[in-house]
C-alpha positions in Angstrom: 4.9 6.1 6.4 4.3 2.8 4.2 4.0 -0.5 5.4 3.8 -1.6 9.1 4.7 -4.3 11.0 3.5 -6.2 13.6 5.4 -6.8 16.5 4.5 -8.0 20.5 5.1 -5.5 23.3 4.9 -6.6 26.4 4.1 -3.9 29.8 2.5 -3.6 33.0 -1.0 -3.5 33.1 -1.1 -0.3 35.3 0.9 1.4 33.0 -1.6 -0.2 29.5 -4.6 1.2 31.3 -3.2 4.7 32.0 -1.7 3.9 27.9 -5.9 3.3 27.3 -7.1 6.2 29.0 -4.9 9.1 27.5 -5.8 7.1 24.0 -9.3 7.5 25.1 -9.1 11.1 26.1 -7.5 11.8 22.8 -10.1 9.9 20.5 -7.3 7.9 19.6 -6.9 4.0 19.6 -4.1 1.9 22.0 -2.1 1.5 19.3 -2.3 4.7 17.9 -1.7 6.2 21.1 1.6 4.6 21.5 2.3 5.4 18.0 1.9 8.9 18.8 3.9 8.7 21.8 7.1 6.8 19.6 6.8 9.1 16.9 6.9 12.4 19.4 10.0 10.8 21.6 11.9 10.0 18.5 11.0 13.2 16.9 11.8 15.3 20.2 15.4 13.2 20.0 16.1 14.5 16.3 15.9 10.6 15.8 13.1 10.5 12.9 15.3 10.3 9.6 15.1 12.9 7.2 12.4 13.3 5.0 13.8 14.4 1.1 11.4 17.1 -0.4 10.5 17.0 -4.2 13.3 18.6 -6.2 16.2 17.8 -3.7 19.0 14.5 -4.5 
């Protein structure tokens, strides 16, 4: 994946603490929680671009 960036998200605090919980469940931090969750939606939506495999141009 490479860099990352920093960025502010703002949410309701009802839905952060539900956010925090699953994260907690999952021995996962906030922030890798809603990683997870991004990377899943995005994948689910065929949105994630293509990865190239060694030997392919």
């Amino acid at each position: 994946m490479g860099k990352k960036k920093a960025f502010v998200l703002r949410m309701d605090p009802e839905l952060l603490a539900q956010i925090e919980k699953w994260a907690a469940d999952e021995f996962r931090s906030s922030n890798g929680q809603l990683e997870w969750i991004i990377n899943k939606a995005l994948k689910d939506a065929k949105r994630l671009p293509k990865i190239k495999k060694e030997g392919d141009q």
